[in-house]
C-alpha positions in Angstrom: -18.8 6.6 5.2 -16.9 8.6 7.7 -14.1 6.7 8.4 -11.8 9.3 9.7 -14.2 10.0 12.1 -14.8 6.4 12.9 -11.1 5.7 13.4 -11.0 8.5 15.6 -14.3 7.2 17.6 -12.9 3.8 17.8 -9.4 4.6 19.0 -10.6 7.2 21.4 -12.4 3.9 23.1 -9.5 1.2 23.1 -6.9 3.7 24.2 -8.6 3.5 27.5 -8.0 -0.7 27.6 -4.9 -1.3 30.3 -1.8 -1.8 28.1 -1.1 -5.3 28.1 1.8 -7.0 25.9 5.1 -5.6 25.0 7.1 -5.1 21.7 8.9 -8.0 20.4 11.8 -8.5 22.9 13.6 -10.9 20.5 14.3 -9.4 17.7 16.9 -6.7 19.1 15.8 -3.8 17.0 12.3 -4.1 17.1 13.1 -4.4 20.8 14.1 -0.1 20.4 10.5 0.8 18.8 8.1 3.4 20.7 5.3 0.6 21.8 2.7 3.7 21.9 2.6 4.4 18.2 -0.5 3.7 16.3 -2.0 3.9 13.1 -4.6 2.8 10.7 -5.1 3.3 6.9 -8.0 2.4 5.0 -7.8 2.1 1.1 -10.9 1.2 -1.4 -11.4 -0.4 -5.1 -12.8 3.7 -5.6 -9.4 5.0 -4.9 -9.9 6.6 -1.6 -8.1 6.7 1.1 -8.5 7.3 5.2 -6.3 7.9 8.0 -5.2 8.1 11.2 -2.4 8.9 13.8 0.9 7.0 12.7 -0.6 5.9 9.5 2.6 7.8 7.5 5.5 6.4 9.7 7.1 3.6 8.0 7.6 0.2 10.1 9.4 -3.6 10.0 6.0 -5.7 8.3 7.7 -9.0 9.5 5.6 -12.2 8.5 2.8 -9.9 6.9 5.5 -10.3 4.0 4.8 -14.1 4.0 1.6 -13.6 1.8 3.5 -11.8 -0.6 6.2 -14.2 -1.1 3.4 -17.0 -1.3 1.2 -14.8 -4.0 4.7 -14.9 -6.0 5.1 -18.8 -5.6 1.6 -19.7 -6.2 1.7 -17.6 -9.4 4.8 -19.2 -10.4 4.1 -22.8 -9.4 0.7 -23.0 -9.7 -0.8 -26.5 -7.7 2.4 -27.8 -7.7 3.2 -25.6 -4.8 1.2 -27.6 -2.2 3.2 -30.6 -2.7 5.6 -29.0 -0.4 3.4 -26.8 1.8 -0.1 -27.7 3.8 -3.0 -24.6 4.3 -4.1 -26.0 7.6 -3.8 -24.1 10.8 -1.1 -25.0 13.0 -2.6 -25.1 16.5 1.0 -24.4 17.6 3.2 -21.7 17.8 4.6 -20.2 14.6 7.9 -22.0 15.0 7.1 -25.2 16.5 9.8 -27.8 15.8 7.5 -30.7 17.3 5.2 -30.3 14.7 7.4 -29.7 11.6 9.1 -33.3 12.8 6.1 -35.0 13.0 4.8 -34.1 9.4 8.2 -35.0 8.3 9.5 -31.6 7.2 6.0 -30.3 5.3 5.0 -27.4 7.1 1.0 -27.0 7.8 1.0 -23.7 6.1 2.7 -20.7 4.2 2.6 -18.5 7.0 4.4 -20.0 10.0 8.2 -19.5 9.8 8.3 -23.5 8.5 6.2 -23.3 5.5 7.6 -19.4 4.8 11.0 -21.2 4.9 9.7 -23.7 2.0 8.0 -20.5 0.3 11.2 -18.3 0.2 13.6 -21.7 -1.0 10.8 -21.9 -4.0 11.5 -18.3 -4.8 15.7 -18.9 -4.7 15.5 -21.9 -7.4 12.9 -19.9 -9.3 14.4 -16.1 -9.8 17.5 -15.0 -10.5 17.8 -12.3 -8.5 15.4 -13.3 -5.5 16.2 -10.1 -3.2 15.6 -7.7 -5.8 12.5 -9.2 -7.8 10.7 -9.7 -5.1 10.9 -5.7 -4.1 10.7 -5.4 -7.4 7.0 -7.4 -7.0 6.3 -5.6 -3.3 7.1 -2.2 -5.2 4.6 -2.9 -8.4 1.8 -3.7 -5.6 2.7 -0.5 -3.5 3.2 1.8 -6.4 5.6 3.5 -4.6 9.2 2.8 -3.4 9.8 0.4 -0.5 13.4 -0.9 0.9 14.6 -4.0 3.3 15.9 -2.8 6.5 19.7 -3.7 6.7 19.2 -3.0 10.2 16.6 -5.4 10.8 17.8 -8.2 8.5 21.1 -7.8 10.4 19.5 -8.3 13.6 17.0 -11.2 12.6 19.7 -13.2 11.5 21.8 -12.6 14.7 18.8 -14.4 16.5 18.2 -17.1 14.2 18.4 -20.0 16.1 14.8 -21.6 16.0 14.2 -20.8 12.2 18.0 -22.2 11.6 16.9 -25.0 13.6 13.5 -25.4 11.5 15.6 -25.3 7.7 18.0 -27.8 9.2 14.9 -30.5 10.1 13.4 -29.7 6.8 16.7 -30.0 4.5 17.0 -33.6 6.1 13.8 -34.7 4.8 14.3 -33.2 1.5 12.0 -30.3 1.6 14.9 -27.4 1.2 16.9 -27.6 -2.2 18.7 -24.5 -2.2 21.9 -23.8 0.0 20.3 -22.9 3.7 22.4 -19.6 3.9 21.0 -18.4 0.8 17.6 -19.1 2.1 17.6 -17.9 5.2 19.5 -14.8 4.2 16.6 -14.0 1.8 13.9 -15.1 3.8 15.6 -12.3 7.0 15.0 -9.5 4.1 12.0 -10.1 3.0 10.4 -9.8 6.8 12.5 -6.9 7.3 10.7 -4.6 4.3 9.2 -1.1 5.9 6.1 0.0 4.8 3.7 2.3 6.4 0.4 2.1 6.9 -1.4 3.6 3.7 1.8 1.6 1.7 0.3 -1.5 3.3 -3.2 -1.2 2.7 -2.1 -0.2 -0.9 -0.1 -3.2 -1.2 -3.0 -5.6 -0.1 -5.7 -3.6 -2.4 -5.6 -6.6 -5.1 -6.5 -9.1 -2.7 -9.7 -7.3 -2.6 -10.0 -7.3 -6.4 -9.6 -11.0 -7.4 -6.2 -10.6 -7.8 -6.3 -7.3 -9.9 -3.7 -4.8 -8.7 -6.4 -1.9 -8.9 -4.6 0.9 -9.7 -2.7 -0.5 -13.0 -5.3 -2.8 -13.7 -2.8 -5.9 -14.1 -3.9 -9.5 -12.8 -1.0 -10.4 -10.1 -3.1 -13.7 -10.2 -6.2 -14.6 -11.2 -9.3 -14.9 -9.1 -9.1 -18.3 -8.1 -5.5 -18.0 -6.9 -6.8 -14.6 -4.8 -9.1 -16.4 -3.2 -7.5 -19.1 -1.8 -4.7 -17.0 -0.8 -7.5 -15.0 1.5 -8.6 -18.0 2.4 -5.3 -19.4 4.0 -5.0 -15.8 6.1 -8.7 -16.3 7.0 -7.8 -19.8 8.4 -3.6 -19.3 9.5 -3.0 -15.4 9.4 -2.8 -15.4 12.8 -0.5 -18.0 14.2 -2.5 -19.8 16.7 -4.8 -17.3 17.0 -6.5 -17.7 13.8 -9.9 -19.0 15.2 -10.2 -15.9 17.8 -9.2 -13.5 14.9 -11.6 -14.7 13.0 -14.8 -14.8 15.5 -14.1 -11.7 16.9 -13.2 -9.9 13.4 -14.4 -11.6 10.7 -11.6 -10.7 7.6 -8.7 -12.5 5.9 -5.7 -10.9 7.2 -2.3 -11.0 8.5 -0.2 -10.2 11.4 3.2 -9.5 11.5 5.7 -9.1 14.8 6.3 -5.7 14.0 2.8 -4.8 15.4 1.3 -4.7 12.2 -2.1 -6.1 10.8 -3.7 -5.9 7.4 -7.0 -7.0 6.8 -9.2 -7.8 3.4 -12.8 -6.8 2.6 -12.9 -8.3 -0.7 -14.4 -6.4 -3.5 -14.3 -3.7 -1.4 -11.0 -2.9 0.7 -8.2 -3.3 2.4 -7.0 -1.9 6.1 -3.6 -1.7 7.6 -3.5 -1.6 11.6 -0.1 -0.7 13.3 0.6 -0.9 17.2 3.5 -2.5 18.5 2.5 -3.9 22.0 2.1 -7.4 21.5 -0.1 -10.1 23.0 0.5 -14.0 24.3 0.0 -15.2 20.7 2.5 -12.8 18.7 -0.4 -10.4 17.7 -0.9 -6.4 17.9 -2.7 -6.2 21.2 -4.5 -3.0 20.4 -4.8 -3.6 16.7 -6.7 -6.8 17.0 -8.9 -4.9 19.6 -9.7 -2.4 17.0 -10.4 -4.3 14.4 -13.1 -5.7 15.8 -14.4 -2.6 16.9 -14.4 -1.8 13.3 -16.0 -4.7 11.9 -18.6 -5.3 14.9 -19.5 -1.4 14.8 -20.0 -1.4 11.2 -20.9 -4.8 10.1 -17.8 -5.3 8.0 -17.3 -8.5 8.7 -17.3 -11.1 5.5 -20.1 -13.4 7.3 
């Protein structure tokens, strides 16, 4: 299939939508980034790869990390990890403190900053060096060589008031162990990785494969473990957006404040989507547009 020319086709159509949304406003550097950029990269279990516009300009992947650092966990935890984390969507924003308080410090999910929180304190008691193993782990899925963003990590933890706020409630009921700066100064890295948008898709590519990284051929984890981590993004990638995502596109995926997306055709590929302009819910405005395009023009969609 022509995807080029179907990238080309689809973009050509939503580029004419009103621009609605604006970049993250509070985060201060992804405040500075050029809201028109865009760019998709496609990447399938044969090896090949598709393009186009910004798909080679590197950008901040933000909570699109979150299913990386849970893919870690889960592999080294196994079941145990759900003792301290649901996989039900929120229904409320991504850092609702209401919530956490009610469920008495277990988050509903992985993916909202709560239950990422839990995620990245698992990693700190588990590695020695969190910081580097994990971009060690990001960097055996990307086969190529991706970096935190000082810059970013600097100026996520200068706004950190909510997600300090969020550790705080969930050390008084016992579900943080490890010293909260240590934590939270991890967790700020791992958002702030740059990738671009063939890295992403790359990176993702295993997610498609039952847990196979596909170029290497090593299990990252097996298929059960791959498909309940698709599952989760199916059901919570998309903050509290999730249901919308999924009826009008149909994939596992995840969204990131940085205007990324990366979606999951398993068994046969996986996508990246980057535009920074971002709508009510937290999400790429034009990315999420696109991607159903894509799946409603081609019948990609998983049902």
């Amino acid at each position: 299939m022509d995807f080029n020319n179907i990238f080309s086709e689809i973009y050509n159509e939503i580029k004419a939508i009103p621009s609605k949304g604006s970049v993250a406003q509070y985060i201060p550097e992804l405040a500075l980034v050029d809201p028109e950029k865009f760019g998709v990269s496609l990447v399938n279990l044969d090896g090949e790869k598709f393009h186009f516009g910004n798909a080679q300009e590197k950008f901040s992947i933000q909570s699109i990390a979150k299913v990386l650092s849970l893919t870690m966990a889960y592999e080294i935890q196994g079941e145990k990890l759900w003792e301290r984390v649901g996989v039900e969507p929120s229904g409320t924003a991504f850092n609702s403190l209401v919530q956490l308080e009610y469920e008495k410090g277990i988050p509903r999910n992985p993916f909202i900053n709560a239950g990422a929180l839990v995620i990245a304190d698992i990693l700190v008691s588990e590695l020695k060096n969190p910081k580097k193993e994990f971009l060690d782990f990001v960097n055996q899925l990307c086969h190529t060589k991706v970096a935190y963003s000082p810059q970013v990590a600097a100026s996520e933890k200068s706004c950190a008031y909510v997600n300090t706020a969020l550790i705080n409630l969930m050390k008084s009921f016992g579900n943080i162990k490890n010293d909260i700066n240590e934590v939270m100064d991890f967790y700020f890295h791992l958002c702030s990785i740059e990738m671009t948008c063939e890295e992403l898709s790359q990176t993702f590519l295993f997610l498609a494969n039952d847990g196979v990284c596909a170029l290497s051929q090593k299990v990252i984890v097996d298929q059960s473990k791959s498909k309940r981590i698709n599952s989760i993004m199916q059901l919570c990638g998309f903050y509290d957006e999730a249901g919308e995502f999924s009826f009008k596109v149909g994939l596992p995926g995840k969204s990131g404040v940085g205007g990324g997306i990366v979606v999951v055709r398993p068994h046969e590929f996986s996508m990246a989507v980057w535009s920074p302009r971002l709508n009510a819910k937290g999400n790429s405005f034009l990315g999420t547009k696109f991607l159903e395009l894509f799946t409603t023009k081609i019948d990609y969609s998983i049902f």
